[in-house]
C-alpha positions in Angstrom: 235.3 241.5 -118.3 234.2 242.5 -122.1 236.2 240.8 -124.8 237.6 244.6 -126.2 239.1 244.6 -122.4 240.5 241.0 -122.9 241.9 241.6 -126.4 243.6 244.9 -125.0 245.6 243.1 -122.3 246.5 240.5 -124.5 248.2 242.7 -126.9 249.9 244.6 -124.2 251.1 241.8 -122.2 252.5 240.3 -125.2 254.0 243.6 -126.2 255.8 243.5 -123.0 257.5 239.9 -123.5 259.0 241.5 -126.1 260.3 244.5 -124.4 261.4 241.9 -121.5 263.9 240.4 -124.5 266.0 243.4 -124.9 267.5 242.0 -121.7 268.1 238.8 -122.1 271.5 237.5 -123.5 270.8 236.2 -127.6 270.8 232.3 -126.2 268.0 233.1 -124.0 265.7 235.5 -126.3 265.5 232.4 -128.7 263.6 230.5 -126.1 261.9 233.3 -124.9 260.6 233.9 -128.4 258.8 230.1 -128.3 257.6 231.3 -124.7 255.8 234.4 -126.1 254.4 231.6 -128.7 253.0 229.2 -126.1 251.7 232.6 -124.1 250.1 233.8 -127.5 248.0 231.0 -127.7 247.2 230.5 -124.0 245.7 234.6 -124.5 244.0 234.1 -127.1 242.5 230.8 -126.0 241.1 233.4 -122.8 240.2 236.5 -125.2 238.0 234.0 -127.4 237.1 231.8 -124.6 233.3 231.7 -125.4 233.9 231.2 -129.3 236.2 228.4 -129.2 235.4 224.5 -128.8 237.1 220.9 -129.3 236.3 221.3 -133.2 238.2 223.2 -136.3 237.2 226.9 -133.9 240.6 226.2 -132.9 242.4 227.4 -135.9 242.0 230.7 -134.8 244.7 230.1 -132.7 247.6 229.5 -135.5 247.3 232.9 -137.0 248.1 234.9 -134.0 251.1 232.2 -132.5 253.0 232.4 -136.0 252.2 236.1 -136.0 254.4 236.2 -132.8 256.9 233.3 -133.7 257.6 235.5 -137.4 258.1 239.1 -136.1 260.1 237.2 -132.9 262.7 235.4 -135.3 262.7 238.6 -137.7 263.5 240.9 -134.2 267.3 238.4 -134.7 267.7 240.6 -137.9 266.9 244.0 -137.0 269.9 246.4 -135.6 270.7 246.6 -132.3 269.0 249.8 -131.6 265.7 251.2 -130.1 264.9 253.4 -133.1 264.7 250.4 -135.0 263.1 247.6 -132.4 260.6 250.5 -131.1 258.3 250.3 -134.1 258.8 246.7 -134.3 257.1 246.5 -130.9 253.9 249.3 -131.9 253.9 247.2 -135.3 253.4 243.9 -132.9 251.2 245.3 -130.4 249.0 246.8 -132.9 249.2 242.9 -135.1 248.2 241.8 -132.0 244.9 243.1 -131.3 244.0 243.7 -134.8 244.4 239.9 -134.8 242.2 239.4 -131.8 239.4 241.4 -133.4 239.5 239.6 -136.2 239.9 235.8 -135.0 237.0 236.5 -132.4 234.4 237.8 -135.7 235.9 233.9 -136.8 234.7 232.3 -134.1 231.5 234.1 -133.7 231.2 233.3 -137.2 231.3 229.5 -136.6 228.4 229.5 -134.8 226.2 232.1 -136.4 226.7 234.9 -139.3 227.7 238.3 -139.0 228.2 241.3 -141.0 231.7 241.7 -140.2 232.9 238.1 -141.7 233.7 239.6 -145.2 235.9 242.5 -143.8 238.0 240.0 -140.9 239.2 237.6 -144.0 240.4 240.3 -146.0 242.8 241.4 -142.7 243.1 237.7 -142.3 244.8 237.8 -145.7 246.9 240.7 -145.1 248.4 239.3 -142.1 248.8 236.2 -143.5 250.9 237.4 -146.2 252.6 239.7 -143.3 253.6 236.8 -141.3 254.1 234.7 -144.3 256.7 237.2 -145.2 258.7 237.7 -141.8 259.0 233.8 -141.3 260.6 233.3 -144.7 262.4 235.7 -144.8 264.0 234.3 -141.3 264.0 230.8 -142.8 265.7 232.1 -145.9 268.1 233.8 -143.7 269.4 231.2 -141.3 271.5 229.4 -144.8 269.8 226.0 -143.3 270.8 222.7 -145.4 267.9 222.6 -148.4 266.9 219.0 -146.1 265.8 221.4 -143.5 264.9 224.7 -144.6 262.2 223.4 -147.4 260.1 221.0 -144.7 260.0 224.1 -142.2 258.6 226.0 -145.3 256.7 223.4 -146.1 255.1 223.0 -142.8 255.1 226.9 -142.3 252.9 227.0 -145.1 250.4 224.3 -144.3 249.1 226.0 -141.6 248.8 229.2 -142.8 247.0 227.8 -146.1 244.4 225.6 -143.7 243.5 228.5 -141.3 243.3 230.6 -144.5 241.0 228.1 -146.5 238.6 227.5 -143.1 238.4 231.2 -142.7 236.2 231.0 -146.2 233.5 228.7 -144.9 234.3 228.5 -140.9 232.6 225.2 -140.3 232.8 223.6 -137.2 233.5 220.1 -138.1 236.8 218.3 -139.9 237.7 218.7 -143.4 239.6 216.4 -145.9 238.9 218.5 -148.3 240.4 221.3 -146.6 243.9 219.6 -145.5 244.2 218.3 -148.9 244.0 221.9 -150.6 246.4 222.8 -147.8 248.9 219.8 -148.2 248.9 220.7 -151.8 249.2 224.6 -151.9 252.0 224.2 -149.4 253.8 221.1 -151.6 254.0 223.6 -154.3 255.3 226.9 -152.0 258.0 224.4 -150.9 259.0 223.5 -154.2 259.2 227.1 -155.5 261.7 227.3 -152.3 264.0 224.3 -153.4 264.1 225.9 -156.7 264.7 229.8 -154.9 267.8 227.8 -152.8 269.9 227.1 -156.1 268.5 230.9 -157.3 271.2 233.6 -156.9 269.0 235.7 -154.9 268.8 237.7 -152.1 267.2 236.5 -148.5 264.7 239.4 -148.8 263.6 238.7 -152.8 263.3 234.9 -152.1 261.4 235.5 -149.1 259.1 238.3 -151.4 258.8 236.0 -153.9 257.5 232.8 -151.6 255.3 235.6 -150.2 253.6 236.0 -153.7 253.2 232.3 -153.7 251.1 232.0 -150.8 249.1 235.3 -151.9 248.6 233.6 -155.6 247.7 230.0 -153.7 245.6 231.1 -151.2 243.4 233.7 -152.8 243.1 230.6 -155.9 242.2 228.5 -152.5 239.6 230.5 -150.8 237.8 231.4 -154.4 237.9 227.5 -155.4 236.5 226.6 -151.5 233.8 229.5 -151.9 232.8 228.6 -155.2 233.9 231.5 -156.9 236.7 230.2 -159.0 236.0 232.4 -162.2 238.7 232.7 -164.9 238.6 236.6 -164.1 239.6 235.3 -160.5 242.6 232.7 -162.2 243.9 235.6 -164.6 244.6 237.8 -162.0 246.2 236.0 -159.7 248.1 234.4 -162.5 249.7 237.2 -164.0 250.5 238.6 -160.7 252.7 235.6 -160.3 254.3 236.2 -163.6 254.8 239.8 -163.2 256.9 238.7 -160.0 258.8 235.9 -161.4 260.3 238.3 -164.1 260.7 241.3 -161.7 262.7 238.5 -159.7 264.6 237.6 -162.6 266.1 240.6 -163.8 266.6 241.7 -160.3 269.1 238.7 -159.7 272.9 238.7 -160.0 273.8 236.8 -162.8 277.2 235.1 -162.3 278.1 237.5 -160.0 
């Protein structure tokens, strides 16, 4: 069977667990939702079965299971309707094998180069901030104690940062270097959400704004691990940030 066949039934058979939830009572679809996440990375382990090995080739893995654990936790928030869930599901199924394209150029790319690599980190990106975006915001949204919601952040955002940074130079072998970039960028996400939980501001704006944070981090990351760090590179990202932090602060309620 070719891998476009593989990466086809994965995203519809995954589509399908979460058409199966709409009948399931709310107790049950939670667990379901963690199902789908064990299944995502059991289908992706088959769709990129001749790519992957006992090395760092298995971070492609984490992209796609958070993928599914985000827009599962965000389908809680979404109206009980099937105008509303429908697109939800196209959105996923789509996600799905865009993400199955792209994780397979990864682990090609591990083991030798190809033309495509550029083009699947900038989707890689996108989804990233995609998925960074749907998990906070359902973080943000549960009103956890600050004890718990900042280490789920915090732990969130590790993973996404390391299977962002290895994307830049997909080596095969373990990287210090790599988890301490990681462990850093993801220190400083969790701070910005201790500071968001004391911030009058809406579930949606904090989740925007820790959103910007891992684009800002992880585009600094990948250009520091490629080598391409140029101040042209830090300005941008830089003022990006700052443009966001004052949009977010005369967007917030005040005393209110």
């Amino acid at each position: 069977m070719s891998k476009r066949k593989r990466f086809l039934i994965t995203s519809i058979f995954l589509s399908l667990g979460f058409i199966g939830i709409q009948f399931l009572t709310n107790q049950n679809r939670f667990w379901t939702i963690g199902l789908l996440g064990i299944l995502t990375i059991i289908m992706f382990a088959w769709s990129l079965w001749e790519g992957l090995g006992r090395d760092m080739t298995l971070l492609t893995l984490i992209l796609p299971t958070i993928f599914t654990l985000g827009v599962g936790m965000f389908w809680f928030l979404l109206p009980i309707s099937v105008f509303a869930r429908i697109p939800v599901i196209i959105f996923y199924g789509i996600g799905i094998y865009v993400l199955a394209l792209t994780t397979n150029i990864f682990s090609v790319s591990a083991i030798r180069t190809i033309a495509l690599v550029r083009a699947a980190r900038g989707v890689g990106f996108v989804i990233t901030l995609v998925t960074s975006f749907l998990v906070f915001d359902t973080i943000l949204s549960l009103r956890a104690p600050l004890i718990l919601t900042v280490p789920l952040i915090v732990f969130v955002a590790f993973l996404l940062y390391f299977q962002g940074f290895w994307a830049v130079n997909l080596v095969k072998t373990f990287s210090v270097d790599l988890v301490v970039l990681s462990l850093i960028s993801s220190i400083i996400v969790g701070e910005i959400a201790t500071v968001l939980y004391f911030w009058p501001v809406t579930v949606v704006v904090g989740a925007l704004f820790l959103t910007v944070a891992v684009y800002v981090l992880l585009g600094l990351g990948q250009a520091k691990v490629e080598g391409r760090l140029f101040p042209a590179i830090l300005r941008e990202h830089v003022i990006v940030g700052i443009l966001v932090f004052f949009a977010m602060f005369f967007a917030t309620h005040w005393g209110g």
